[in-house]
Structures are given as structure tokens and as C-alpha cells.
Steps between C-alpha positions, in 0.01 A plus 500: 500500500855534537697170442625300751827284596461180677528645859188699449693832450392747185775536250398778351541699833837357580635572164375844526697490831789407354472733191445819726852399701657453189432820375596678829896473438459577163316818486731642822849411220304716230369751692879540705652501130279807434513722803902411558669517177871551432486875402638517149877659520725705310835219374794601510736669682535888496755669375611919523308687292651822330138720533715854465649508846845333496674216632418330784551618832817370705427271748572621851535135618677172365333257778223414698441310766105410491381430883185344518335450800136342481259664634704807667182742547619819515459576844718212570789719396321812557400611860692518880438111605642393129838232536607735194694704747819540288273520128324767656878680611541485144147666455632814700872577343313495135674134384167336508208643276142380617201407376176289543463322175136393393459092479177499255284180585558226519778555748621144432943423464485434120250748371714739670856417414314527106408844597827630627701350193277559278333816542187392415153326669519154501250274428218405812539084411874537646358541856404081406859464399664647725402182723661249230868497559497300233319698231708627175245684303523802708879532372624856416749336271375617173398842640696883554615531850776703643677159603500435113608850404753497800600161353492655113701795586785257647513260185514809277822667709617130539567592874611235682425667791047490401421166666136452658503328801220441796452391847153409623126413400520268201232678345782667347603206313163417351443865390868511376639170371818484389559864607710479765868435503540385842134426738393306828136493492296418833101410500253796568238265636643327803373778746615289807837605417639870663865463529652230220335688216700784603810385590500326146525832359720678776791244477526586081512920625871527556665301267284669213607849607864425497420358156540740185336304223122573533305822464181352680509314794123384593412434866137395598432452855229307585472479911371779537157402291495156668478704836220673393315212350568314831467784778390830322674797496517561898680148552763462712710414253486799261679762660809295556459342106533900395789548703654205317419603176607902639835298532488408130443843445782625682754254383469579097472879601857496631618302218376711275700759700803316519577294221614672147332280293134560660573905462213487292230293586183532632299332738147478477338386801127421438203243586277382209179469742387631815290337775140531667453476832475114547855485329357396126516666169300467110238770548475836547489654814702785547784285702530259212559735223748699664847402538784683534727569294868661555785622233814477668870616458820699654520749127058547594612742749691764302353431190122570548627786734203459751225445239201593741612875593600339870632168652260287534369324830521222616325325666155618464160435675310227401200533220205288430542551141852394510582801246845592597759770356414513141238266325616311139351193298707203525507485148702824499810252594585428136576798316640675803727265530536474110624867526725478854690185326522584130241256260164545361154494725358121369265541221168470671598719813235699655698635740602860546883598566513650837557885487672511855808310319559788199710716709774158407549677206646861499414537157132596331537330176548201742221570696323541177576195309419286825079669515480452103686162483249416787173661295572347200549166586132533672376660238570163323297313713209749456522472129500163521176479691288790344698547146744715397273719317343621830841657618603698154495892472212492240272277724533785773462825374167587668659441815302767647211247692640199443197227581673215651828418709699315195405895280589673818840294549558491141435908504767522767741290295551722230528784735784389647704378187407842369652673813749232551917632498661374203873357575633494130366865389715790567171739520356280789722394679345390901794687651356826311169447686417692790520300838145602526348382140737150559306444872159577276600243230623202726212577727273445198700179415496345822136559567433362102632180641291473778231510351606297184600268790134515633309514186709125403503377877081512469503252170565206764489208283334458155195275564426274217121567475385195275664294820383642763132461324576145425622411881198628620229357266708155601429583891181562408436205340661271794277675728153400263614162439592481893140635583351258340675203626401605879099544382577162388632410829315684722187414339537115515644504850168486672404732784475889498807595307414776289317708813835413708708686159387819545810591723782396311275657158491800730869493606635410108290816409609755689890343542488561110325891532813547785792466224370819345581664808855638579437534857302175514776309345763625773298480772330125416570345795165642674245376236625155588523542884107661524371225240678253685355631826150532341488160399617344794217694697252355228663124591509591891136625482353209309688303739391593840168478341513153425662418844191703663248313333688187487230202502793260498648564902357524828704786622371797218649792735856286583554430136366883372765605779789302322399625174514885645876429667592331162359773318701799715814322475497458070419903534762556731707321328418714165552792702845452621605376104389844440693679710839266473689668215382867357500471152371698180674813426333809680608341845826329424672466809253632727493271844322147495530223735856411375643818546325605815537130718681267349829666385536682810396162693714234336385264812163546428629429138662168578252356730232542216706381232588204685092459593508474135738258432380259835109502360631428152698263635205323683285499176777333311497221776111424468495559145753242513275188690482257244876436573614391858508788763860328596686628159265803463527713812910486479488544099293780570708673769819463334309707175336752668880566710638498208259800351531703805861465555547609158257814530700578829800502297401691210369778716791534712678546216248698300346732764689447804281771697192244443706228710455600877771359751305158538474441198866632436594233770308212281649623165881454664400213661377298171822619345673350721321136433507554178848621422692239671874456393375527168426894554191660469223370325406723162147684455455331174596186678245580701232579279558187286445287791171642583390447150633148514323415768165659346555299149477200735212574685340594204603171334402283803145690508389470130630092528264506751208609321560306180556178726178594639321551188603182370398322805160710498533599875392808668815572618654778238306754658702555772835448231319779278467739800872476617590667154360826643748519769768352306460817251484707837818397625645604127310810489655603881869435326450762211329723721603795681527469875286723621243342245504185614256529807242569182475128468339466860179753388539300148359182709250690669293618215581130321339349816196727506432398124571164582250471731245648293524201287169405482380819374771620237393431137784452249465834369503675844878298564560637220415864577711474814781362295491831277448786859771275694784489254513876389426603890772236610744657248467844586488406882899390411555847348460471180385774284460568095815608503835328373678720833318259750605169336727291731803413440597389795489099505554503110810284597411320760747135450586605184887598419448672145295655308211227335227697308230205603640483798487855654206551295317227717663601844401906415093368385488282824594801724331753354168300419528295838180535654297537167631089455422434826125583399527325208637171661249557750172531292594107345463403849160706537360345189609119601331566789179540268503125417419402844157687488226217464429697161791634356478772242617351161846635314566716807891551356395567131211752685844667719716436191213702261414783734899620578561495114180725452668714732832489385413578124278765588799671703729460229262658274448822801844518501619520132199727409584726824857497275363581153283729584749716772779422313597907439407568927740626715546139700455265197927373613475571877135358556340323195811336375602336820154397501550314251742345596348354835225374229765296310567340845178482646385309164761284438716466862176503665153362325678259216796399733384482784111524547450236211826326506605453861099485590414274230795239592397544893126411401594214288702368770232521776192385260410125495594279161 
């Protein structure tokens, strides 16, 4: 028999309990070490290499101007309702040169900006990063970019004329430190800003152009990202942000025209992400991964003398595929601009120089040098990764069927050097070839580093095997050790617990067969609205069965006829959460409820929202009883004002089409108040009040039910039950607005469990725990991918970046109603103790049972990750995946499951 403490509870079991959690953390660090290393790199910075075809190149340009705006999709810039109207001018008299560049996944700022300066495929884990503003691993210090060979070249030619100097997202400056001569960095994450993050960069514009000692100027807008994240890519706002940034456009163009010094510089106008169609980015849909990107200057137009055979168009009809003018890799940045400014492509460059730029160059031996400089510095990086031995003329002599695509690449290799011109040999010299046997040989070179490009592009990451193995036997071992501290449990808890098991067994089952699934994975949200809708038809059936056969009232038919209306209004209620916010990825943007009535309707908006806030409101007032009604009611009011007048605010100044003329009226009005002589009242102000005023509340309610426990009352059951509107009111602040109403069909599946009371076993609260807090997170839109994350209260009464801070605020929003499950299960299982026989350990039972479950998906999820590691999706599906794990397990189950739930049960439990 397993030992005992003094309390009657077996240690064994709660030590295995403990043990299982323990391990959870620690076999998600090793298995994330595994399956997101730092790809080893090539040190060092590269240098001209003399491979028999001459000196390098001259560089056509002296300076660039590098305009970044996040998240410019390409049909932003692209098609007839663009604000580009004066970029796509350009487009037509040849001074602008097109393209759609491909974002690879994830389609995150940093990940990206490593791509473009790097040339190469940065590593998955900087998708986490990119969140920490704070973060300095992810530093390209000690690695080849073309800022450090633009920066080399300048020190070498002791030009005081070279300085580095950049306007914009500060992500810069923790990629770069120290790189930059002059910089004004601005946070990427505080989405509620359109107009300040811009003008921070604008006001630097002409000043640095009149300047003539730097030879890159960086500008990264960021407004037009925070529209999307805020509004999505049909906002309002968006057409009149790409006018503005048109106007940046326009005003460097006709420097660049006028002004001696800029004769020579080049403007390259691109976006390092796109967009879906809710306005967010990290996966892969075809919106996301396909910004544009634009090479622009007055010299473009006679020099490429019309590269395309005619002038191109512009604008042009829209595409779903977003695939406009002429298709390259984002990666291809780097050693095209290498070439067009004179210095080396960075060491471990994938990227292939752009052929539409080698008409710069009037001579061959140029053109030349630039395709072999180009293939031998990625031939490098191939040797490097399948040894040089692979790539020599011996190892390739049977070239005839070669059996693989490293022999077949390596085949092609030594055709072209064989073929290639040589510059510094009078009998083959390039300008003795015929036009037609050059066009054969670069065509053979370009199309070598395609697929050289390819062949390196596929070797994602380099798993560490021994890792991955060991994070998963450590999941796996959580989840035995957590199985066996719930039959522990379950077993001594009295009453039919194992027969009331078999659906969460049967959910944890086939959740864990799903993650082997592609399709299942992206389209999760409707396993956990059917199971969620199955189970509440078991509850509703058992239910109206007990009220028809009730021995325990007169009335059998009046109280089976309040069980049926309860019973249609929890299903309705499931319903509507299904329909609220299409999610998953095949129907991304499709109509819902939001779309369809509530944005067009922003009084039918406001009127439920503020139905929200009154009956939270009221709850907080008789949650509140134990203190007098006299202090309450007013302390009360003046919180829940406070909440709404802030949410006004916000949306006004977020998505002013959501704020109807009423409520337009209200939001001027409380300015008013508010503002006074002292001038208007800030929305962090405003946010820091409401959070104030919740701290207190909170404060006041947990005195309350330690007073009470110390004076062995009944009274901290009504104390205990006010925390679950207290959260509410929090969870309505990070919320979106047209979210909010969620919280009414919240309560009416919490009051149709509630009332089941008497019939609800610990392990069947626990099984509606588990349905309710995946279906309640979906219902708020959120998917498996790191594109439907939101950002959008991540700074809600905060005035900088805080790591803890905006970590919390972006957890609470995303996860809102999954912790408003989770809060509201404790107050399910109190309710437990007022049965004549409670069920023993009914929070070690809950505690037990969750952990089962969230072992065993750790261990679906990481061996869905080993074992598809090579498919197609492992970075756009299984990866993010992940990912949601690592916050589902930690964020969710250990933070806030066990240690929210357990502090909420401790506080409402007896001494």
C-alpha cells in the first residue's frame, strides 16, 4: 500500500505527480535543442577569389538606400487600387525593376531580415526570438553579411564617405550591434501604433539625403504591418499608409535625380513579409510568402535598356497567388547586391545573383566573373555540407546516369568550369565566344544555381538525432509517471471514475494519432468543436434523464422542461463559438459572424459588448457580498467604466470603422472628462488604471477568503466566485472587440455545468476543462500557426518594451478563454465539497488527468516531428506545432492549469 502523509493523501502518487511535471519542461528544452539548432556556419568573411576570370567587376553603384516596408505584399504595390501610384510610374518608364521575392517560412521580421543579409535560411527557433526585443543570441555580429562586407570594403578604401546608418525597427540593432554609425530604432511590437512609427523614420529622410557620408541609409517602416495586424489588409487605413510610404518613394527618387552626390545610388524598395487575409504573417500561405520587391534608380532606365523586350505594365490585375512580374528568392538579395555595389556575396549565401541586372555591365568577362564568383562561393557551402571530394573531376567521370541530385549537381559542376570563358588566357577569351555558346554557358550557370540553391534550401536545419530521441523518451516518461499518479487518484476517489475516463482516454488517443496528420494539424479546430459538442450531448442527455425521473421534486415534467431550455441554450451557445471567428487554414478569411454582422453593425457591436461589461459588472457586485453593498456597487461601477471607457478608446483609435456614431459620441465625450485642462488622458494611462483597479479587487477578494478561512465561516465562497469575473473583466481588456461578446456564451455553458453539479465526477470537470479550453481558443481565432498570434494588446499600459511583461499581456490575449476554463473548473470542483459525499483528492484527480494529457501530447507532437521531419510541411505545419506545444505545456497546463488553479483551489478549500 502506497504510503501516506498525515492528511490521508498517498505520497507516492503525488510525488509521481510532481515528477511527471518536472520532467515536462525539461524534455520540451532537449527536444527544442535538437530539432532547432544553430546551423553550423562558414567564419569569416569572404574575400575575391582569383578562379581564372579576372578582377572583380566594377560596381555600377556607390549607395543604397534600403526601404523596408513590413509586410508590403506584393499586390500592395502591384495592381490598379495600389497607393503605389508614383512607384508604379516608375514601373512603366523602366527606372523601377520588379519582382515578387519568395519569404520562406516562417515569415516572421527577424528570420527575414537574416535571409536578405545573409543569403542564407535561417534557423526556425528565431520565429521565438523574434518576440524578445531583448534577445542577443540571435546577433549577426560574428557572421558574413553584406552590411559587414559593405562595412569591410569602406575600412579597406578608408572612405570617409562608408558610414552605416538606419532608421526604423530596432531589430536592426540586435541583429547588427555596433554596426551602425548613426540609428533611431523604434519597437516592432507595439501594433497599436500606425502613424509615430513612421514619422520616426520620415523626419530622418531629408536630412540623410542631403548628407554625403554614408553609403547605406536603412529605413524600416513599420505602420503598415501594425495595420494589418490590427485591420487586415482591406482596412481603411492601408491604402492611405501606401500613399504615404508612395511619398517616401517619390521623395528619394527625385533626389537621386537631383543631387550630384546620390548620381549613383540605388534604391531598393522591398517588404520582408507579406500578409494573409486577416492582416497576419509566420506561415505560409501564398500572401505571406510573397512580398514585393522593387530595384529602383534614374541610370535603371538606360542602362538595362528595357530588360523584358517591352515596357512593362503597370498596374496589373489582381492574382490569388500574388506572383507578380518576375518571381526570385529573397535570399537572392545578397550577392545581387554584392555584384551592383562592388564586395563579395557573404560566405554562406545561398542566394543566386539576379540575371535581369547583367546587362549593368557592357562587358562579358564582367558578366562572367559575377556567375563564377557567384558559383564558387556556393560551391563552398556545398563542399562544406557533402565534402569536397563529391564535387572533384575524378569523383564525376561517369556522369552519364548520375544516381542522386548531389552526382547530378556535382556532374553539372564540372561541365560548366569545363565550358566556362577564361579571362586571363589569350586562346579563350569570353569576348571570342559566340553570342550564342555565351547565352548556352550562363544559361547553364544560372540554372546550376538554382538548383544548388534548392538542393541546400531542402537541408532545413541539422537535427541532432541523439536529442531529439532523448526529448522524447523524457515526454514519454512524464506521461507514465503522470498515468500512474491519476490511477492513483482516480482509483481512491470513490465512485465510478475509471468508466467516466473513457472520454478523455478516447480524446488523448486520437488528439495524439491527429499530429501525424498535415491536414489534421491545420484544420484542428473541428476535432475540438465536435468532441466538445459530443460530450456536452452525453452531459445534456444524462441530464434530462435525471430531471425526468427525478424522485427528489414534485414537478418531474417542469424541472425535465428547465433541463431541455438549459440544455438548448449551452448548444446554442457552442454553436455560435463556432461560427464567431473562421479559423484553420483552408478557410482563412472566409465569412463568420464577425465579418458578416458585427463589423458591418458596429451598434449591434457596442450594445453587446456593453451587455458584456454590465453582466460582468453585476457578478462582480454579488461576488462581492461579504463587504457592504454601500462601497461595493460604486467601487464596482467606477471599474467596470473604467474598462469600457478604455476599450472605447482603444478602438476608436485602433479600428475606427468598429466605433459607430454613438459610440463615436461616447468616446469624445469621455475625452472630454477625462482630458480636462490637463489634456487628454493617455491609452496607457488608461490601461494602467484598469489594471489598478483589478490588483485591488483582486487584493480585497483573496483578504476576504483568508479572513474567512481563519474565522472558519462559509462565507469565501461567494469571495472565491468573484475571481471568475474579476479575470473576465481582464480577459475583455486584452481582447479584441469584436471578441468580447464571447464572454456572454462563456457564462452560458459555465452555468449549464454548474448546474449539473450534482452529477459531475472530478474526472468529468476535468474532461470539460480539456474540450472547453482548446474549443474556447480556437473560437478567438487562433490557429497552429505563428500568423494568427495577436499582437494586438501586447502593450496594453505598458510604455516599452518588457520581455515578462508583453510576454504576459500577448499569453493573456491569445489564451483568454482557454484561462477562463481553467479559472472556471476550480470553481466546478469547490463546488464538489458541498455534495453530502464528496469525492476525495478531487484537485490531485483534475491535477493528474490534465498532466496525462499534456505529456501524452507532447510526446504526439515531438514524434509527429521526428518521424516527418524530411515532409514537405515539417517548418510551415509541424514546427509551428511545436511551438503551440511549448505554450500549451508550459503557458497553459504548468502555468496556468496547475499554478493559477492550484492557488485558486487552495484559496477556496477549508484549513
Amino acid at each position: 500500500m502506497a504510503a501516506r502523509n498525515a492528511a490521508g493523501t498517498p505520497l507516492i502518487a503525488v510525488l509521481l505527480l510532481l515528477g511527471a511535471n518536472l520532467l515536462i519542461p525539461l524534455a520540451i528544452g532537449i527536444f527544442g535543442k535538437g530539432f532547432f539548432p544553430y546551423k553550423p556556419l562558414l567564419p569569416g568573411l569572404a574575400q575575391y577569389e582569383d578562379h581564372g576570370f579576372g578582377p572583380p567587376a566594377p560596381a555600377p553603384f556607390d549607395r543604397v538606400v534600403f526601404m523596408v516596408v513590413d509586410a508590403l505584399r506584393s499586390d500592395f504595390v502591384y495592381v490598379a487600387n495600389s497607393g503605389f501610384q508614383f512607384t508604379q510610374s516608375l514601373i512603366r518608364n523602366g527606372a523601377a525593376v520588379p519582382f515578387t521575392a519568395h519569404a520562406t517560412s516562417p515569415t516572421v521580421t527577424m528570420p527575414r531580415i537574416k535571409a536578405i543579409t545573409t543569403g542564407s535560411i535561417p534557423s526556425f527557433l528565431d520565429v521565438v526570438l523574434n518576440v524578445d526585443e531583448g534577445d542577443k543570441s540571435s546577433s549577426l555580429a560574428s557572421q558574413d553579411t553584406w552590411l559587414a562586407q559593405l562595412k569591410a570594403k569602406q575600412a579597406q578604401q578608408a572612405d570617409e564617405n562608408g558610414k552605416l546608418v538606419l532608421y526604423g525597427d530596432d531589430t536592426w540593432l540586435k541583429l547588427f550591434p555596433e554596426t551602425f554609425d548613426r540609428a533611431d530604432g523604434t519597437s516592432s511590437f507595439f501594433v497599436a501604433d500606425f502613424t509615430e512609427v513612421d514619422n520616426n523614420v520620415t523626419r530622418h529622410v531629408p536630412d540623410e539625403l542631403r548628407q554625403t557620408d554614408w553609403s547605406l541609409m536603412v529605413l524600416h517602416y513599420l505602420g503598415l504591418d501594425h495595420i494589418g495586424h490590427k485591420g487586415g489588409p482591406r482596412s481603411p487605413n492601408m491604402v492611405p499608409k501606401q500613399h504615404e510610404m508612395d511619398a517616401i518613394v517619390r521623395e528619394i527618387f527625385e533626389a537621386l535625380e537631383t543631387q550630384p552626390h546620390l548620381e549613383n545610388t540605388l534604391l531598393v524598395l522591398l517588404g520582408d513579409h507579406g500578409m494573409n487575409d486577416a492582416g497576419n504573417h509566420g506561415a505560409s500561405s501564398a500572401g505571406e510568402t510573397s512580398p514585393a520587391l522593387l530595384f529602383v534608380a534614374p541610370k535603371l532606365k538606360t542602362a538595362l535598356s528595357d530588360p523584358y523586350g517591352s515596357f512593362l505594365p503597370s498596374p496589373l490585375a489582381e492574382r490569388d497567388d500574388f506572383q507578380f512580374y518576375r518571381s526570385v528568392e529573397q535570399s537572392d538579395l545578397a550577392p545581387t547586391l554584392g555584384a551592383l555595389l562592388g564586395f563579395p556575396a557573404p560566405k554562406n549565401n545561398l542566394g543566386a545573383f539576379i540575371p535581369t541586372f547583367l546587362p549593368l555591365w557592357s562587358e562579358r568577362r564582367d558578366q562572367v566573373q559575377i556567375l563564377m564568383h557567384n558559383a564558387h562561393q556556393i560551391l563552398r557551402v556545398l563542399e562544406t555540407a557533402f565534402s569536397p571530394e563529391v564535387f572533384t573531376e575524378t569523383s564525376v567521370e561517369g556522369c552519364t546516369d548520375p544516381q542522386s541530385d548531389i552526382e547530378e549537381i556535382a556532374c553539372a559542376w564540372q561541365d560548366i568550369v569545363r565550358t566556362a570563358p577564361r579571362l586571363n588566357g589569350e586562346d579563350n577569351d569570353s569576348s571570342k565566344l559566340s553570342d550564342e555558346a555565351y547565352e548556352e554557358w550562363a544559361s547553364k550557370t544560372i540554372k546550376w544555381l538554382r538548383n544548388a540553391q534548392q538542393i541546400m534550401s531542402g537541408m532545413a536545419s541539422n537535427y541532432d538525432i541523439p536529442k531529439l530521441g532523448l526529448g522524447l523518451c523524457a515526454a514519454a516518461n512524464s506521461m507514465v509517471l503522470a498515468i500512474g499518479a491519476a490511477y492513483t487518484f482516480v482509483s481512491r476517489g470513490g465512485g465510478s471514475g475509471f468508466t467516466q475516463l473513457a472520454p478523455i482516454s478516447l480524446i488523448t488517443i486520437t488528439y495524439g494519432i491527429m499530429m501525424f496528420a498535415s491536414s489534421y494539424v491545420e484544420e484542428e479546430h473541428h476535432f475540438w468543436y465536435w468532441s466538445t459538442s459530443a460530450w456536452l450531448a452525453l452531459v445534456g442527455w444524462r441530464s434530462l434523464s435525471d430531471a425526468s425521473s427525478s424522485r427528489t421534486t414534485r414537478q418531474p415534467q417542469q424541472h425535465a422542461l428547465v433541463a431541455v431550455v438549459s440544455i438548448v441554450a449551452a448548444f446554442t451557445a457552442i454553436r455560435l463559438l463556432r461560427g464567431w471567428n473562421q479559423t484553420g487554414q483552408k478557410f482563412a478569411g472566409e465569412p463568420d459572424l464577425v465579418k458578416t454582422f458585427l463589423q458591418p453593425n458596429p451598434r449591434l457591436l457596442w450594445t453587446l459588448v456593453a451587455a458584456t461589461y454590465a453582466l460582468t459588472g453585476l457578478e462582480l457586485v454579488q461576488g462581492f457580498s461579504v463587504f457592504p453593498a454601500a462601497t461595493t456597487a460604486p467601487a464596482v461601477f467606477v471599474l467596470v467604466l473604467s474598462a469600457l471607457s478604455f476599450k472605447l478608446v482603444f478602438t476608436y483609435e485602433d479600428s475606427p470603422e468598429l466605433v459607430g456614431s454613438f459610440a463615436r459620441t461616447l468616446v469624445e465625450l469621455i475625452e472630454r472628462i477625462d482630458g480636462g485642462s490637463s489634456g487628454p488622458v493617455t491609452l496607457i494611462t488608461r490601461a494602467r488604471i484598469v489594471f489598478t483597479g483589478l490588483a485591488i479587487a483582486a487584493g480585497a477578494a483573496i483578504y476576504s477568503i483568508i479572513a474567512s478561512k481563519r474565522q472558519n465561516n462559509k462565507t469565501k465562497r461567494p469571495a472565491v466566485n468573484v475571481l471568475l469575473p474579476l479575470y473576465t473583466l481582464l480577459a475583455i481588456t486584452q481582447s479584441r472587440t469584436t471578441n468580447i461578446p464571447l464572454f456572454l456564451l462563456f457564462g452560458v455553458v459555465y452555468r449549464f455545468l454548474a448546474a449539473q453539479k450534482q452529477n459531475l465526477a472530478p474526472t468529468e470537470i476535468t474532461t470539460a476543462t480539456l474540450l472547453l479550453q482548446f474549443a474556447f481558443f480556437f473560437a478567438f481565432g487562433g490557429t497552429n500557426a505563428i500568423s494568427s498570434v495577436d499582437l494586438s494588446s501586447a502593450y496594453n499600459g505598458i510604455s516599452g518594451f518588457s520581455a515578462g511583461a508583453v510576454g504576459v499581456l500577448i499569453f493573456v490575449s491569445n489564451w483568454a478563454g482557454s484561462i477562463y476554463w481553467a479559472v472556471a473548473s476550480v470553481l466546478l470542483l469547490l463546488q464538489l465539497g458541498d455534495r453530502p459525499a464528496s469525492p476525495s483528492f478531487p484537485w490531485l484527480q483534475h491535477a493528474s488527468l490534465l498532466t496525462v494529457f499534456a505529456a501524452a501530447s507532447a510526446v504526439a507532437v515531438m514524434a509527429a516531428c521526428t518521424a516527418l521531419r524530411t515532409h514537405l510541411f515539417v517548418w510551415t505545419v509541424f514546427s509551428p506545432k511545436y511551438l503551440y506545444c511549448i505554450a500549451w505545456s508550459l503557458g497553459m497546463h504548468l502555468g496556468t492549469n496547475l499554478g493559477l488553479g492550484g492557488l485558486l483551489y487552495w484559496l477556496g478549500t477549508s484549513s
